[in-house]
NUMARDREN-11097 format. One record per residue (C-alpha): x, y, z; residue number from 0; residue in one letter. Coordinates in steps of 0.02 Angstrom, whole numbers, always signed. Example, Ala and Ser with C-alpha at 12.3 -4.5 7.8 and 13.67 -1.06 7.14 Angstrom:
2
- +615 / -225 / +390 / 0 / a
- +684 / -53 / +357 / 1 / s
# end
This chain:
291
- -333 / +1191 / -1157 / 0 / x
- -420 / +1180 / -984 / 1 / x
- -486 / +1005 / -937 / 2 / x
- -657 / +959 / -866 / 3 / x
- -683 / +882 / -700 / 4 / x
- -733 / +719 / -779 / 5 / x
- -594 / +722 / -897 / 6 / x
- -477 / +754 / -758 / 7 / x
- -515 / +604 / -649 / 8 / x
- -532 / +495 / -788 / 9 / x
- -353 / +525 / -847 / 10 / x
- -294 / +497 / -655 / 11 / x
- -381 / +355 / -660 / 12 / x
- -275 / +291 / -816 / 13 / x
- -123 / +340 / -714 / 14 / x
- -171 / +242 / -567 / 15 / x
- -207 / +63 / -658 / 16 / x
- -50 / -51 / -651 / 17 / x
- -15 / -74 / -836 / 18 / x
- +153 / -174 / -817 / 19 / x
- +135 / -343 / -883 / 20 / x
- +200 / -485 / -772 / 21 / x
- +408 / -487 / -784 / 22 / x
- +490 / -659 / -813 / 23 / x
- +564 / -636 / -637 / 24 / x
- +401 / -607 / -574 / 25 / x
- +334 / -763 / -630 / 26 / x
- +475 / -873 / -588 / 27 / x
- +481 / -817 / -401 / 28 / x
- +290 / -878 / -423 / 29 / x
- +346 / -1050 / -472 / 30 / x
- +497 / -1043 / -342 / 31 / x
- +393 / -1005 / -189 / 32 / x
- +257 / -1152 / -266 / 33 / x
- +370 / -1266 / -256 / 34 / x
- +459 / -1218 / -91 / 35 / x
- +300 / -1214 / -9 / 36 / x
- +235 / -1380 / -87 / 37 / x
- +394 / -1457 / -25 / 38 / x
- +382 / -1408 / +157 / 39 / x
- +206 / -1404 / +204 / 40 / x
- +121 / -1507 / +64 / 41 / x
- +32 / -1339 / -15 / 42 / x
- -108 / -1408 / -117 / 43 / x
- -172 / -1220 / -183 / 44 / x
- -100 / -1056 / -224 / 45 / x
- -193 / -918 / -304 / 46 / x
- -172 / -731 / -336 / 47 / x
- -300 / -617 / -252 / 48 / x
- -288 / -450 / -157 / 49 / x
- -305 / -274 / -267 / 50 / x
- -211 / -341 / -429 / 51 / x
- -317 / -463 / -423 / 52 / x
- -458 / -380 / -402 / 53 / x
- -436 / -221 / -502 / 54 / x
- -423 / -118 / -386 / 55 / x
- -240 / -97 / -373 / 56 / x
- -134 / +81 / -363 / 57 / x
- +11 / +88 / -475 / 58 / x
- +163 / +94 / -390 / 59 / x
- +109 / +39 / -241 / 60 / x
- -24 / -104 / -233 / 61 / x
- +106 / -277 / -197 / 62 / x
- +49 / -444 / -262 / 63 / x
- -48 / -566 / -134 / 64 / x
- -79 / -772 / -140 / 65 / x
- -165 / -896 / -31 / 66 / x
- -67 / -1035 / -4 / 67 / x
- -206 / -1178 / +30 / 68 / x
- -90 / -1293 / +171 / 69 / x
- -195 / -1442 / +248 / 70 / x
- -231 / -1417 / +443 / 71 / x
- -111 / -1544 / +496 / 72 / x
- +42 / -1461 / +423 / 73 / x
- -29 / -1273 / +522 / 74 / x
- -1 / -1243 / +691 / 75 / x
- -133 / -1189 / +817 / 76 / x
- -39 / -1001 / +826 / 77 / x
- -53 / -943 / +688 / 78 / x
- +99 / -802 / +724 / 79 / x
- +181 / -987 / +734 / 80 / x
- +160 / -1057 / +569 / 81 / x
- +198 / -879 / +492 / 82 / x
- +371 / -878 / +547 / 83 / x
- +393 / -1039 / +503 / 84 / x
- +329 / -1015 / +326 / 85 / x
- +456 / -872 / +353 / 86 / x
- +595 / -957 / +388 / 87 / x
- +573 / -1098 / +244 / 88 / x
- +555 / -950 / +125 / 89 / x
- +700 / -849 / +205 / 90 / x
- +813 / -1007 / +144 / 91 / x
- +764 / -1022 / -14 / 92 / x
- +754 / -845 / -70 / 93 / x
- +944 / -823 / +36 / 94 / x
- +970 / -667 / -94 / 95 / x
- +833 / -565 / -40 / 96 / x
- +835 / -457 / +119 / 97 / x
- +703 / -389 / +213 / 98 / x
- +591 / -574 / +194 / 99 / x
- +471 / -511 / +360 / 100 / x
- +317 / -565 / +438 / 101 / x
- +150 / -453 / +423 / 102 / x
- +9 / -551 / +480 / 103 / x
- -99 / -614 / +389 / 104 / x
- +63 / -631 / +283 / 105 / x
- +252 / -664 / +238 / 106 / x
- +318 / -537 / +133 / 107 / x
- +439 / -540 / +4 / 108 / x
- +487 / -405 / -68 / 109 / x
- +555 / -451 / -231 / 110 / x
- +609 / -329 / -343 / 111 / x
- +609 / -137 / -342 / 112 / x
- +434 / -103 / -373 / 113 / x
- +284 / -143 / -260 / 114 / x
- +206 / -255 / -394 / 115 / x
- +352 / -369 / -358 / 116 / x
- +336 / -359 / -193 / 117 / x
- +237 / -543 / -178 / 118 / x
- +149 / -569 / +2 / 119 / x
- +96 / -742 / +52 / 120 / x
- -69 / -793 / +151 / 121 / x
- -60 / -963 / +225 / 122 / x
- -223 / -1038 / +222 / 123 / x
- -356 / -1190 / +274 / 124 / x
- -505 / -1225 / +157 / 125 / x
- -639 / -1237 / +281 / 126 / x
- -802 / -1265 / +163 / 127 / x
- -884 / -1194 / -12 / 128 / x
- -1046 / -1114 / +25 / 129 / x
- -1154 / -1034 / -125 / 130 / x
- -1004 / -1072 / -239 / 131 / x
- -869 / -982 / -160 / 132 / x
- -718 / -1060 / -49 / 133 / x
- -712 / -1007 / +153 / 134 / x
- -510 / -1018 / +224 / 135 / x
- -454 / -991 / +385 / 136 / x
- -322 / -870 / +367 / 137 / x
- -199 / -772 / +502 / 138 / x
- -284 / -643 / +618 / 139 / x
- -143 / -539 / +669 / 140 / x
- -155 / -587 / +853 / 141 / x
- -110 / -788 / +841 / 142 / x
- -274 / -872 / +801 / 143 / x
- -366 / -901 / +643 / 144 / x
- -504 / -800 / +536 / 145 / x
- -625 / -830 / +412 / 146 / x
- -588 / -764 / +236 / 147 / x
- -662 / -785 / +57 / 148 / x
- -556 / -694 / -89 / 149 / x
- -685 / -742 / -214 / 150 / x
- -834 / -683 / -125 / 151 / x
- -732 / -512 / -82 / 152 / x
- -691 / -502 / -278 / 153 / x
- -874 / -547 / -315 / 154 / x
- -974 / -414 / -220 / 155 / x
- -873 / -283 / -268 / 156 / x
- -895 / -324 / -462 / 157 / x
- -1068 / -345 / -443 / 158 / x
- -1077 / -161 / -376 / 159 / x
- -964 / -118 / -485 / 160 / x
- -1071 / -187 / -647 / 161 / x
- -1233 / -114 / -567 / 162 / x
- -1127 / +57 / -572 / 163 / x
- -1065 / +92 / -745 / 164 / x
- -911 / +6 / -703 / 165 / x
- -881 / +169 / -601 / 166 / x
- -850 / +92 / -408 / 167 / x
- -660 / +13 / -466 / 168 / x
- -615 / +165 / -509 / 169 / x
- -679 / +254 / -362 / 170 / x
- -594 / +119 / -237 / 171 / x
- -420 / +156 / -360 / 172 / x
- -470 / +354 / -299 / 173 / x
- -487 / +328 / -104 / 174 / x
- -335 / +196 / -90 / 175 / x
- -233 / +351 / -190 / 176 / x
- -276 / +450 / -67 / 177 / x
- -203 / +319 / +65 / 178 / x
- -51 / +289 / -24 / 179 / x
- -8 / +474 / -75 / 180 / x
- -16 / +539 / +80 / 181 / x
- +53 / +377 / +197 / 182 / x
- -121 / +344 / +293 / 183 / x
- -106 / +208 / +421 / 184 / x
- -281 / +127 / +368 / 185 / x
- -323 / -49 / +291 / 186 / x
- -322 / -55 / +100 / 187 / x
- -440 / -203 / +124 / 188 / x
- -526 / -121 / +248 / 189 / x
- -566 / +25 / +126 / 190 / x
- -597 / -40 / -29 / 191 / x
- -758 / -146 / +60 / 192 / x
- -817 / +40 / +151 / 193 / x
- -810 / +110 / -37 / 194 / x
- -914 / -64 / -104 / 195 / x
- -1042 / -51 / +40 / 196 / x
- -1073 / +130 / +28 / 197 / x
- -1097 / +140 / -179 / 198 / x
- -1202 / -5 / -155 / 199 / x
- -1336 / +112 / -97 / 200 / x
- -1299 / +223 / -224 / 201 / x
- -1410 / +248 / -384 / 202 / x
- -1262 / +330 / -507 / 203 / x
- -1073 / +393 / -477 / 204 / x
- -1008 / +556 / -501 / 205 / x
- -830 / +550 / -430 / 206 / x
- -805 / +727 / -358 / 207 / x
- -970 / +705 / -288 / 208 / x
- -957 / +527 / -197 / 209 / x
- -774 / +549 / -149 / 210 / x
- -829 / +706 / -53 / 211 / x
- -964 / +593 / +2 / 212 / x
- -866 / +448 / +75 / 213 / x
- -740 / +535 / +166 / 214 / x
- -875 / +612 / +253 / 215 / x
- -948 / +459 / +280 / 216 / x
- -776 / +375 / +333 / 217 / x
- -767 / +530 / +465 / 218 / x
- -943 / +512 / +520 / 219 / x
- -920 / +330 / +567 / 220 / x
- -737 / +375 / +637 / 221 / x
- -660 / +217 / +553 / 222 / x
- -793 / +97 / +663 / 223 / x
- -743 / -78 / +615 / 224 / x
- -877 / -154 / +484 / 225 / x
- -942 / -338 / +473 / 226 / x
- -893 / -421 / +308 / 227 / x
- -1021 / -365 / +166 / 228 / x
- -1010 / -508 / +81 / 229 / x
- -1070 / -635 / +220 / 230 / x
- -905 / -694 / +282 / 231 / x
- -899 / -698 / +462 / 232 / x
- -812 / -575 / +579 / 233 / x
- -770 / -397 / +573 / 234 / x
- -651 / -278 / +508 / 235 / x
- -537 / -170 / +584 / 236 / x
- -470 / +25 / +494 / 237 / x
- -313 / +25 / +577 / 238 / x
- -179 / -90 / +655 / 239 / x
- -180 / +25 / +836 / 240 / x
- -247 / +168 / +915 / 241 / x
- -128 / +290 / +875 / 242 / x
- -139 / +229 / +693 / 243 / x
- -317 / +293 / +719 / 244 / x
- -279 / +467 / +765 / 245 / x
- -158 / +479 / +636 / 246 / x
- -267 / +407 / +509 / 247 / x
- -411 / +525 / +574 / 248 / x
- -317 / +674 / +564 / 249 / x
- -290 / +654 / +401 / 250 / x
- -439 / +591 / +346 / 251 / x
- -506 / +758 / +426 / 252 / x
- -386 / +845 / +309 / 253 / x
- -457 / +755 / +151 / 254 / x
- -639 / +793 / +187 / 255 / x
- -588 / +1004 / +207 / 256 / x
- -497 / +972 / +51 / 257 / x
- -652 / +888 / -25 / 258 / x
- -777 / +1006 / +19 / 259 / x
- -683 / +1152 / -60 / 260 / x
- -662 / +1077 / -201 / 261 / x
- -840 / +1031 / -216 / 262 / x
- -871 / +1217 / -180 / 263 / x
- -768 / +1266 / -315 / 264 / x
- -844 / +1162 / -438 / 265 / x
- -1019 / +1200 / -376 / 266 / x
- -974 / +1390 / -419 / 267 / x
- -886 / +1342 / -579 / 268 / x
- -712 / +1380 / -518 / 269 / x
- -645 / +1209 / -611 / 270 / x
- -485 / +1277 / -610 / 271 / x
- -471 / +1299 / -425 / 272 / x
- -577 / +1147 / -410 / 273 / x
- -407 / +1056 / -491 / 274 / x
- -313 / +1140 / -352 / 275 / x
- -404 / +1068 / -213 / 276 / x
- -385 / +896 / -270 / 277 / x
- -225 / +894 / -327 / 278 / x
- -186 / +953 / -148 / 279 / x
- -288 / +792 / -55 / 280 / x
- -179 / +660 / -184 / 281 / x
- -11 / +735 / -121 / 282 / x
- +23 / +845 / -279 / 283 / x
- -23 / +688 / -418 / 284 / x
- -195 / +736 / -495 / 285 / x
- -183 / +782 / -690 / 286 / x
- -163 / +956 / -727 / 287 / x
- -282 / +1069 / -755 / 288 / x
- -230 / +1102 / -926 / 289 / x
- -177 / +981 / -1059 / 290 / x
# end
């Protein structure tokens, strides 16, 4: 029996939510790298955030992020410098695990053999609390310091997200798919506040509609770096380099052609081809057609 559009993206949307609870290992690295970090550099906060977090994650590949609140004292001006050293102290406790690298704004561990094990740590400063959420100074990727607020991120997109029917999660779960399926170079952080920012405008969501309408959008503004949306200052960047870009554009370019003719198809009632065309832009992983 043929599915509907609606029917179809909801049941992808099932299949992208993480519904693995939390593994015993999982939750005694937590405790491991608490008290490691406690130990070394006097950590007086740690806290999940990032997608899982959030709700926003992808299945299979969305890792699992903390702050680590470390007074200024025990930081170091570079702050490439106090990631390797957070590094390092990590590297000896967790001796067993290979691959223990530095990704500003983070150390990551990957624990594990699935990305929600994979546990990435964000050494941070609590600067202030302004309008009741915290402000940290947090790695920049080029050896100094940034401004960053996990709760105010989390807030403004559930706001939008509650204005929305609850539909914006899901639609940020659709575009990071996208990114993951098909191994574009571009920020998960960086998209999930486009997707926030642009639905904000928005009056309803219709998801074949508004993911057609984003990747336009995304082309339009070719990946410009945005200011925070939720107040924080400083600006955020699509890509890591320039030739991340171009890839990143290219394919992005792909996604829209694949969007528009499956809007086409839908807008003729070809539903079936309609299917086709986005099971093409997620790499082959959108629910069948038929049940």
């Amino acid at each position: 029996m043929p599915r509907t559009l609606e029917q179809g993206f909801g049941d992808f949307h099932s299949k992208l939510k993480l519904v693995k609870t939390e593994s015993e290992a999982v939750k005694s690295h937590r405790s491991s790298i608490e008290t490691c970090l406690k130990n070394n550099f006097g950590m007086n906060r740690f806290f999940r955030t990032g997608s899982i977090g959030n709700g926003t994650n992808v299945n299979g590949f969305s890792d699992t992020d903390y702050f680590a609140g470390i007074h200024r004292e025990n930081l170091r001006d570079n702050s490439a410098t106090t990631l390797r050293q957070v590094k390092e102290v990590l590297e000896n406790r967790f001796s067993t695990t290979a691959g223990i690298r530095v990704d500003s704004p983070a150390v990551v561990i990957p624990f594990g053999t699935s990305a929600s094990e994979t546990t990435e740590i964000i050494p941070a400063d609590y600067l202030r609390t302004t309008s009741g959420v915290n402000i940290y100074d947090i790695p920049d990727g080029k050896g100094g310091w940034m401004q960053a607020s996990p709760k105010a991120h989390k807030d403004y997109v559930t706001d939008i997200n509650a204005k929305l029917s609850y539909k914006v999660k899901p639609l940020i779960r659709f575009v990071k798919a996208w990114k993951f399926y098909n191994n574009v170079p571009v920020s998960s952080f960086y998209l999930e506040m486009r997707v926030a920012k642009f639905a904000s405008s928005e009056t309803s969501i219709a998801y074949s509609i508004d993911l057609r309408s984003i990747f336009k959008h995304l082309v339009d503004i070719d990946l410009a770096a945005m200011n925070n949306p939720a107040g924080i200052p400083g600006s955020t960047q699509a890509c890591r380099s320039a030739a991340a870009k171009v890839e990143a554009m290219s394919k992005l370019n792909t996604a829209l052609r694949r969007a528009n003719n499956a809007r086409d198809c839908e807008s003729s009632g070809n539903i079936k081809d309609a299917f086709y065309w986005w099971n093409l832009l997620f790499d082959h992983n959108f629910t069948s057609y038929y049940y």
